[in-house]
C-alpha positions in Angstrom: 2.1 25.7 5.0 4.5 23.7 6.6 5.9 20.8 4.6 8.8 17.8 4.5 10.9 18.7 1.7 13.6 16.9 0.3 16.9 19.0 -0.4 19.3 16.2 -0.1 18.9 12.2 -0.8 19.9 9.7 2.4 18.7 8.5 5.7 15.9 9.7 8.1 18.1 12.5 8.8 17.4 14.7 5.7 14.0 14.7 6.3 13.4 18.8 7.0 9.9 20.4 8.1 10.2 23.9 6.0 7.2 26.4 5.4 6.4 26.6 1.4 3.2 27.8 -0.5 0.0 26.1 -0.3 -0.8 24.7 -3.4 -3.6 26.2 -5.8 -6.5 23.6 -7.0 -7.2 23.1 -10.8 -11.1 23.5 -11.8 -11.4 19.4 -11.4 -9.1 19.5 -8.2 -10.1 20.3 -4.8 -7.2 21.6 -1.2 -7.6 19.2 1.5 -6.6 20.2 4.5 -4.0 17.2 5.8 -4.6 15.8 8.7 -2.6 12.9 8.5 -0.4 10.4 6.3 1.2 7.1 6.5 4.4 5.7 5.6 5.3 3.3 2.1 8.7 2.0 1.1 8.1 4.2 -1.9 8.9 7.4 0.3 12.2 5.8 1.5 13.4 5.4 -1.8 12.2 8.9 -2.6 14.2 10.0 0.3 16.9 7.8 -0.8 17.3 9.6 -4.1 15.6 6.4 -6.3 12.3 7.7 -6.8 12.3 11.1 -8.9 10.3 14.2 -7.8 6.8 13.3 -9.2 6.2 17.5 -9.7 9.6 18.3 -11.1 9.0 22.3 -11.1 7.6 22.0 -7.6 9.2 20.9 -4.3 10.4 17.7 -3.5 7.7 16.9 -1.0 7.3 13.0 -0.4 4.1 11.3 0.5 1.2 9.1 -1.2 -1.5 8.8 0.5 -3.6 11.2 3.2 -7.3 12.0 4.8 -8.4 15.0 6.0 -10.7 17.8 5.2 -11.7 20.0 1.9 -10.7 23.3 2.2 -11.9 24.8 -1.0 -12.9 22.9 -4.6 -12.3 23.8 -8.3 -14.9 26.0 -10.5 -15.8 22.5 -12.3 -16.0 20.6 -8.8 -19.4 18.5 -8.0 -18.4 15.8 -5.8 -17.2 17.6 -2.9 -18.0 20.5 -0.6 -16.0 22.7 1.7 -16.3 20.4 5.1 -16.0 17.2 3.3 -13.8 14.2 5.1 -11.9 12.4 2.0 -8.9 10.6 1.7 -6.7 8.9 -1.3 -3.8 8.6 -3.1 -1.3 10.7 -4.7 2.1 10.4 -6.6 3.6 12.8 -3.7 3.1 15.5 -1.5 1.1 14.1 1.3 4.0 15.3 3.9 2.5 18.3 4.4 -0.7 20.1 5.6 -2.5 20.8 2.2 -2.6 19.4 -1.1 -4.4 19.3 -4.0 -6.2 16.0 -5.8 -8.6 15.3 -8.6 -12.2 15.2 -7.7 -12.7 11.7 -8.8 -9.6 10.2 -7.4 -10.1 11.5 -4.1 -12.9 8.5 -1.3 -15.2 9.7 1.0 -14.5 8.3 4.3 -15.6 5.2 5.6 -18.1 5.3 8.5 -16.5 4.7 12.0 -13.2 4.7 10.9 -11.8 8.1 13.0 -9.9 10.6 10.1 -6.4 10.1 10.9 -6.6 6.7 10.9 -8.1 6.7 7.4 -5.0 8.1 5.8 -3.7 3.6 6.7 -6.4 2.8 4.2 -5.7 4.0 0.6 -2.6 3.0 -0.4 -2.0 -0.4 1.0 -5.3 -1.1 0.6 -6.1 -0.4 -3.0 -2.2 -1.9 -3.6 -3.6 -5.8 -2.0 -6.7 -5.7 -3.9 -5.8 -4.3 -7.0 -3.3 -7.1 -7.3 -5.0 -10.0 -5.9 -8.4 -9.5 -7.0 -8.3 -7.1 -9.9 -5.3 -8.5 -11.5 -4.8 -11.5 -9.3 -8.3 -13.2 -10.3 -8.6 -14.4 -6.3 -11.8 -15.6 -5.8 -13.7 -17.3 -3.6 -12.0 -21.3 -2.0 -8.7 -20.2 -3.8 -5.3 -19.9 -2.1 -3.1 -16.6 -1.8 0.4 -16.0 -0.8 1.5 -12.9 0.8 5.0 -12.3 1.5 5.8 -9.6 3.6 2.1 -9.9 5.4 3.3 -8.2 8.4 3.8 -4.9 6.1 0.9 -2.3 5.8 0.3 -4.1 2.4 0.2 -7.8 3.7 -2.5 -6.9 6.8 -4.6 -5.7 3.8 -4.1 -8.4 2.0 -4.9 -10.9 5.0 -8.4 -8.9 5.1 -9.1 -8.4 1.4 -8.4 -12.9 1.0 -11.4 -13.2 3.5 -13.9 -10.4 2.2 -13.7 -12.8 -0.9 -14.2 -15.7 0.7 -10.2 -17.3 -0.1 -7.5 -18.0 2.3 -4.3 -16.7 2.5 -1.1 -17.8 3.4 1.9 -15.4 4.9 5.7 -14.4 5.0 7.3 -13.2 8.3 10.0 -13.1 10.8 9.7 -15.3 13.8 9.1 -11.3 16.1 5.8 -10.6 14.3 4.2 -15.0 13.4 2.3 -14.5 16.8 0.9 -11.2 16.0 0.4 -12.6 12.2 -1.5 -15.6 12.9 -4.0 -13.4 15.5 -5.0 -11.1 12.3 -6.4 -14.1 10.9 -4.0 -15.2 8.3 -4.8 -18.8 7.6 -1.2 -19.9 7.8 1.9 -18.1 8.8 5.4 -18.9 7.5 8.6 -18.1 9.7 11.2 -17.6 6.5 14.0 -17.7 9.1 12.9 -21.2 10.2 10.5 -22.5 7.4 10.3 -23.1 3.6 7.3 -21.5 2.2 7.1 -23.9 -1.0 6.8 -26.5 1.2 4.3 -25.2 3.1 2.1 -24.2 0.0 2.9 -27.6 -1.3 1.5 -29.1 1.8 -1.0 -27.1 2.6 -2.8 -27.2 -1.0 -2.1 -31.2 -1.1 0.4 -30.4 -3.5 -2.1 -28.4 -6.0 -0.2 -25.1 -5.2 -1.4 -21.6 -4.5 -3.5 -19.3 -7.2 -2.4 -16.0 -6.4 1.5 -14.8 -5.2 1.2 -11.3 -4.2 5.4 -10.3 -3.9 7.3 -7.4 -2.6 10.4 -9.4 -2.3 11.8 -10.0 -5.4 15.4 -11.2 -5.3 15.5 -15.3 -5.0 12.1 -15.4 -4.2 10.5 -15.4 -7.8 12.0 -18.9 -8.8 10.5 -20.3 -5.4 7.3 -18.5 -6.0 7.3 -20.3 -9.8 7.4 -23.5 -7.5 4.9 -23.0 -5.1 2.6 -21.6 -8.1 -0.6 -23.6 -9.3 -1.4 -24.5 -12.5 -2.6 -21.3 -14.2 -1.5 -19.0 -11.1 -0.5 -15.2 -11.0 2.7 -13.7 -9.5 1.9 -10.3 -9.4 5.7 -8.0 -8.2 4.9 -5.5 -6.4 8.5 -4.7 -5.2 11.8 -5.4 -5.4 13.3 -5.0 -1.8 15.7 -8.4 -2.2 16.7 -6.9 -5.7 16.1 -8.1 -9.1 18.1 -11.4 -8.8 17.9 -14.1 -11.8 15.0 -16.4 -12.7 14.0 -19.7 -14.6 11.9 -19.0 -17.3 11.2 -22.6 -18.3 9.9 -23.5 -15.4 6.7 -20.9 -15.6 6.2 -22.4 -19.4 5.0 -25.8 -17.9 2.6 -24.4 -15.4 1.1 -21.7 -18.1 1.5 -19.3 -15.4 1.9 -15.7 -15.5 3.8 -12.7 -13.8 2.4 -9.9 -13.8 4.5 -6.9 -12.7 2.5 -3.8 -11.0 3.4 -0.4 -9.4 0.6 2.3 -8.2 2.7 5.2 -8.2 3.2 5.5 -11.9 -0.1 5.2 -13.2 -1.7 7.9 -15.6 -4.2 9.7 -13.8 -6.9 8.5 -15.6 -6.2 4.5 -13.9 -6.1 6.0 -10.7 -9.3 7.7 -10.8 -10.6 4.6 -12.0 -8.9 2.2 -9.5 -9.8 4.4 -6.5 -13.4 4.7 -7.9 -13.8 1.2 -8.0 -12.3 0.5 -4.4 -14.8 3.3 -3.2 -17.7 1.4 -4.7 -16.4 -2.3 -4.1 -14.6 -2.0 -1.2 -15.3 0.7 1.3 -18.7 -0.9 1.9 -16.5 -3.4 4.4 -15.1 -0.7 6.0 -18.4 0.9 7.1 -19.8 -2.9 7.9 -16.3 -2.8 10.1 -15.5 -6.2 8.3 -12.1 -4.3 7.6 -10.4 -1.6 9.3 -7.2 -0.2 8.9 -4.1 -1.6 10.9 -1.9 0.8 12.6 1.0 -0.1 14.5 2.1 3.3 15.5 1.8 7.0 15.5 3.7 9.7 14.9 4.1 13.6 14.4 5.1 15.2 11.5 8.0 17.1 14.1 8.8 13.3 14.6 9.1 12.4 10.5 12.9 11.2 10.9 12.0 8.9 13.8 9.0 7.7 11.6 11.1 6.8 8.8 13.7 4.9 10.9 11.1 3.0 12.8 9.4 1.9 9.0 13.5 1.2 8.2 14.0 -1.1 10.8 10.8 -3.5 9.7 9.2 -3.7 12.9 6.4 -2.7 12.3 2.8 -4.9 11.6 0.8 -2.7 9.7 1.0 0.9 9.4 2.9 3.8 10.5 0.7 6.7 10.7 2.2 10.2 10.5 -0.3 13.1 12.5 0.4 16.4 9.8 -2.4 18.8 11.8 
């Protein structure tokens, strides 16, 4: 099968298409056939040499999420049949035209929502609600801030703040506040022009927001703390500003919590049980079309390097999707 491998660490340019063996499913796994993936910061700093190979015997292959077809299934397999449509997330190898996935972990997908396109869904998806909702406690009349809402991530999150009846504030650049604000975010923040604790200040009469979901990091967390309400979450979902330094003291007063959360990592066993509760909880909204996913452009896997650069150069609003088949 034909697959991006990673022989080298640095930029777009060391992303190579080279033929390597299809993989073998386990008797709980079942072989998709790939017809698409999408692009995550994670698989830059794979390529980048940060992220370690998630199958160190195996090829460097980067890549976490995918839809496309089963090809064959496991002697213990029930859920699935050759022919099926699934999708879901994986710690790596989507960038290529076959993997392999437990049973459980991989979603059937959602009604109306054409295959290819499906492979926008599972990661950011599962990534906004699992950290506002699950973790986040976001319920319904509550506030949300999203930084980075123009990301794959933040157009989830815009979506998952109204299917529970909250609203939700947003990040961005001045480029993408139009495009933003037309999603349906409830109010949009130009950081180059604006301050966003003063916004969620004003915007919550001074109360402050519930739920910070964050892939900033850097000097963001101690102006998060300050746009925090009593009892709020900061849930870190990325450090792309860098660690920077923070003021403990002033989360004490506000009994607050930060809550730090990556998707990647997780033991099989949470997955399985994350995706099987987005299947059940979620994916009903898909096939209702009260969500869809959000893809902002298209690409080839012949056209991976050009993918990666476009994701590099944060232009995008929503998804880069990546054709394998």
């Amino acid at each position: 099968m034909r697959a991006v491998v990673l022989t080298a660490f640095g930029g777009p340019e060391v992303l190579r298409i080279t033929e390597v063996p299809d993989p073998t499913p386990g008797p709980d796994e079942v072989l998709v056939d790939v017809a698409a993936t999408a692009l995550n910061r994670a698989d830059i700093l794979q390529r980048k040499g940060f992220y370690p190979n998630p199958f160190p015997t195996e090829h460097d292959i980067p890549g976490m999420e995918f839809s496309g077809t089963v090809a064959a299934v496991g002697s213990r397999v029930t859920a699935w049949r050759v022919g099926d449509e699934v999708m879901g997330i994986v710690a790596g190898g989507a960038y290529a035209e076959r993997l392999v996935i437990h049973e459980r972990q991989a979603m059937r997908i959602p009604r109306d929502v054409a295959l290819v396109d499906a492979a926008a869904i599972p990661e950011v998806f599962i990534t906004a609600w699992d950290g506002l909702v699950v973790q986040g406690g976001l319920t319904s009349g509550r506030w949300a801030l999203v930084h980075a809402i123009a990301s794959g991530v933040g157009t989830a999150a815009i979506q998952i703040c109204h299917s529970v009846g909250a609203r939700v504030m947003g990040t961005c650049s001045t480029s993408k506040v139009e495009q933003v604000r037309a999603l349906g975010a409830d109010v949009v923040v130009d950081y180059t022009k604006e301050d966003f604790v003063e916004q969620a200040q004003r915007m919550t009469d001074g109360r402050g927001v519930d739920v910070i979901l964050d892939p900033v990091g850097g000097d963001y967390l101690d102006r998060n703390v300050a746009s925090l309400a009593l009892k709020g979450r900061i849930i870190q979902i990325g450090l792309m500003a860098g660690v920077g330094s923070f003021n403990l003291g002033a989360l004490l007063p506000k009994r607050a919590s930060l809550i730090g959360s990556v998707l990647r990592a997780r033991p099989l066993e949470e997955k399985v049980a994350i995706s099987q509760r987005f299947a059940a909880e979620m994916l009903p909204l898909f096939d209702s079309g009260d969500m869809k996913p959000i893809v902002d452009r298209r690409y080839s896997l012949a056209e991976i390097a050009e993918a990666h650069a476009y994701l590099e150069s944060n232009a995008n609003v929503g998804k880069v999707v990546v054709s394998v088949r």
